[in-house]
GUVEXTOR-834424 format. One line per 4 residues: number of its first residue (from 0); their letters; for each residue x, y negated, z negated of C-alpha. Coordinates in Angstrom, 2 decimals. Each point is the difference from the previous one (the first is absolute). Layout:
BEGIN
NUM) A) X,Y,Z ~ ...;
This chain:
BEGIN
0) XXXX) -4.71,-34.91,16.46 ~ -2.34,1.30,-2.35 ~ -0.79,3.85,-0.05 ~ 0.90,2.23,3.16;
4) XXXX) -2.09,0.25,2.71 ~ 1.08,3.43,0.69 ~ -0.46,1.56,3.97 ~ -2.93,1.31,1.14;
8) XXXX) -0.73,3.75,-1.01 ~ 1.35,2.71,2.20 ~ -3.49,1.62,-0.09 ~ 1.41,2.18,2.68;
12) XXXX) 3.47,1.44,-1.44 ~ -0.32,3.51,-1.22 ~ 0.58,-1.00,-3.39 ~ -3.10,-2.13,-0.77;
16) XXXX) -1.06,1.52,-2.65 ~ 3.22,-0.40,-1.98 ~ -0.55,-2.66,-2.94 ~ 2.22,-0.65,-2.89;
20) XXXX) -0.68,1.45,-3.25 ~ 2.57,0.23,-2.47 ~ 3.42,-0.33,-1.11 ~ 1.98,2.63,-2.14;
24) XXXX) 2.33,-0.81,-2.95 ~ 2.09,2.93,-1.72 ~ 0.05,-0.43,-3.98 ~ 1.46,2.18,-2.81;
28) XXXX) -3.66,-0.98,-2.11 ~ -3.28,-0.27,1.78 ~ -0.53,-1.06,-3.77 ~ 2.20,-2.77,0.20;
32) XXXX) -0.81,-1.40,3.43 ~ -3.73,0.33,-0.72 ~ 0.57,-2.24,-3.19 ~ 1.72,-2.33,2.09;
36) XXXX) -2.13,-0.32,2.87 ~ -3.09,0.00,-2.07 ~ 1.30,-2.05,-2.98 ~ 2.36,-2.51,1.93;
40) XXXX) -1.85,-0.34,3.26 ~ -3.97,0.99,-1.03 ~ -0.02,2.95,2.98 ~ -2.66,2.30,-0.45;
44) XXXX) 1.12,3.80,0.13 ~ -2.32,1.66,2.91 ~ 1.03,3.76,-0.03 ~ 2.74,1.93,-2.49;
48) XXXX) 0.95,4.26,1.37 ~ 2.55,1.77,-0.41 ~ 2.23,1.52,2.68 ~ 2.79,2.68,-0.92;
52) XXXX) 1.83,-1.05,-2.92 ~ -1.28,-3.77,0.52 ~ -2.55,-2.65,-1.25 ~ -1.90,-2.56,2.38;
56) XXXX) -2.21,-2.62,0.44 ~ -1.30,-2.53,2.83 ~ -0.28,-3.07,-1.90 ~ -1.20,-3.43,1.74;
60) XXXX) 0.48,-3.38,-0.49 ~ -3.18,-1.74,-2.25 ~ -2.44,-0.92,2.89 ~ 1.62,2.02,2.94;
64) XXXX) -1.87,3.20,0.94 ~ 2.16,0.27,3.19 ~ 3.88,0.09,-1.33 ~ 1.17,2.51,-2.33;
68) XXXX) 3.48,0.57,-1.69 ~ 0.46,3.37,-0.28 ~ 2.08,0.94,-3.05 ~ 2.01,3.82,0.37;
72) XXXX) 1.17,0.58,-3.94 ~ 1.85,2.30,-2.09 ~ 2.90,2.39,0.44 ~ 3.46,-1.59,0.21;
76) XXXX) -0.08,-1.89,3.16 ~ 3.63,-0.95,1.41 ~ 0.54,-3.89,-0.79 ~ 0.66,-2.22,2.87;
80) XXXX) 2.96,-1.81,0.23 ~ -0.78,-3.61,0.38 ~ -2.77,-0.33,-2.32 ~ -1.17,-1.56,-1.79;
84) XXXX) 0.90,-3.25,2.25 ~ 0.79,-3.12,-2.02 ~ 0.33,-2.09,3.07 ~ -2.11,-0.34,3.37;
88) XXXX) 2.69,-0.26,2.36 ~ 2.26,2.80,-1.38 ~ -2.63,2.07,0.35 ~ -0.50,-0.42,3.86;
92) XXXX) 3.58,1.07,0.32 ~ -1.83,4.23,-0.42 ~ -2.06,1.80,2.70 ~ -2.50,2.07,-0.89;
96) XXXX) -3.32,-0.74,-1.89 ~ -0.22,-3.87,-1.50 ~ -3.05,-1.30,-1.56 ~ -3.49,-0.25,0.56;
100) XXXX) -2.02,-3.28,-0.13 ~ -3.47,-1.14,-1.99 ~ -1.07,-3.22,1.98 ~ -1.85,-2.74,-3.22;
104) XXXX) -1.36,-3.00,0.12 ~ 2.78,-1.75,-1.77 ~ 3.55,0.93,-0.07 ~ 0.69,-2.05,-2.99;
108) XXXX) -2.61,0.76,-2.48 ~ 0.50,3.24,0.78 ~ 3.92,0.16,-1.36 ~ -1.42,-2.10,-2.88;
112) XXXX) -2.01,3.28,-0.80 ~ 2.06,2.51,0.36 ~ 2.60,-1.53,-1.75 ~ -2.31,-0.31,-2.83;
116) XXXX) -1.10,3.75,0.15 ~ 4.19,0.18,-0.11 ~ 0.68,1.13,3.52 ~ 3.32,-1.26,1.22;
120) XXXX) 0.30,-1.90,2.97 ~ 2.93,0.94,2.17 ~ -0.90,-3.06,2.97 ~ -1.54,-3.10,-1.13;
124) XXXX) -2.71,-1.31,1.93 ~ 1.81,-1.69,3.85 ~ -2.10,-1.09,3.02 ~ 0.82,1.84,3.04;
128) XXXX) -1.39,-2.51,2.75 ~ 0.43,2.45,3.25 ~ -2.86,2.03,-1.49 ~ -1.68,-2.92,-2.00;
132) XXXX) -0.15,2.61,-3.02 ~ 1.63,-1.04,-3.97 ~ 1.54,2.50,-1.45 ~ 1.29,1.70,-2.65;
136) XXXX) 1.35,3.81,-0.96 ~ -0.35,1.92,-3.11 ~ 0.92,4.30,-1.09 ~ -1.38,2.36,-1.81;
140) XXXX) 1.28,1.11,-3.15 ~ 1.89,2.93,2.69 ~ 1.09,-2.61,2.37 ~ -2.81,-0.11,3.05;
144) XXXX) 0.27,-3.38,0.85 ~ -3.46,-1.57,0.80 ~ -0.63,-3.18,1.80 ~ -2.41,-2.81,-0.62;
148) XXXX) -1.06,-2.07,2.71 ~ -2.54,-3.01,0.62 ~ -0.84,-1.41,3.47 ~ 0.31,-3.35,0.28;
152) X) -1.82,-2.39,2.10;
């Protein structure tokens, strides 16, 4: 299987206008996840306001103009329990909220990076055959795991 061949559009439903846009991650520093996004992973930041007592930003992935990772900072946000996770499978144990994924052309070369830009790895690169995808899971220095994944043929 290579990519999805997802079902035809429901051109029909009442909600055909709805599109994916974002996700949201909650920070102490919009400081500090802006230098890691931008520093560690080359995302570009889009739009910074303000809003109450808060700092944020849309930042997007280096040649994406249709994801963003929206990054809430400041105050004293209340930690989460079970981050940051060190292991993959411990960390499907929680409901709630688990990572969001960046699909790249190679899985592999892609750890090799990061790891040289010193982001730790928390799940080595593993082939998961019933989606044909490699992949491989990384956090933020506040513990929002992120996934890498490459379709393979």
């Amino acid at each position: 299987m290579a990519d999805f061949i997802p079902p035809a559009h429901n051109s029909g439903s009442i909600f055909a206008d709805m599109r994916g846009h974002h996700v949201a991650v909650r920070t102490p520093s919009l400081a500090e996840a802006k230098a890691f996004y931008v520093d560690k992973l080359d995302f570009r930041v889009v739009a910074e306001w303000a809003y109450g007592d808060e700092s944020l930003a849309y930042l997007a992935p280096a040649t994406d103009d249709h994801f963003y990772v929206e990054v809430l900072g400041g105050g004293e946000p209340t930690p989460a329990d079970v981050r940051p996770y060190t292991d993959l499978g411990d960390s499907l144990k929680y409901a709630g909220y688990h990572h969001f994924c960046l699909n790249v052309t190679s899985v592999d070369e892609t750890v090799e990076k990061l790891r040289a830009r010193g982001v730790t790895i928390v799940t080595e690169p593993f082939i998961l055959e019933a989606i044909s995808r490699k992949l491989a899971f990384f956090c933020d220095p506040f513990g929002n795991l992120i996934e890498l994944a490459e379709v393979l043929p």
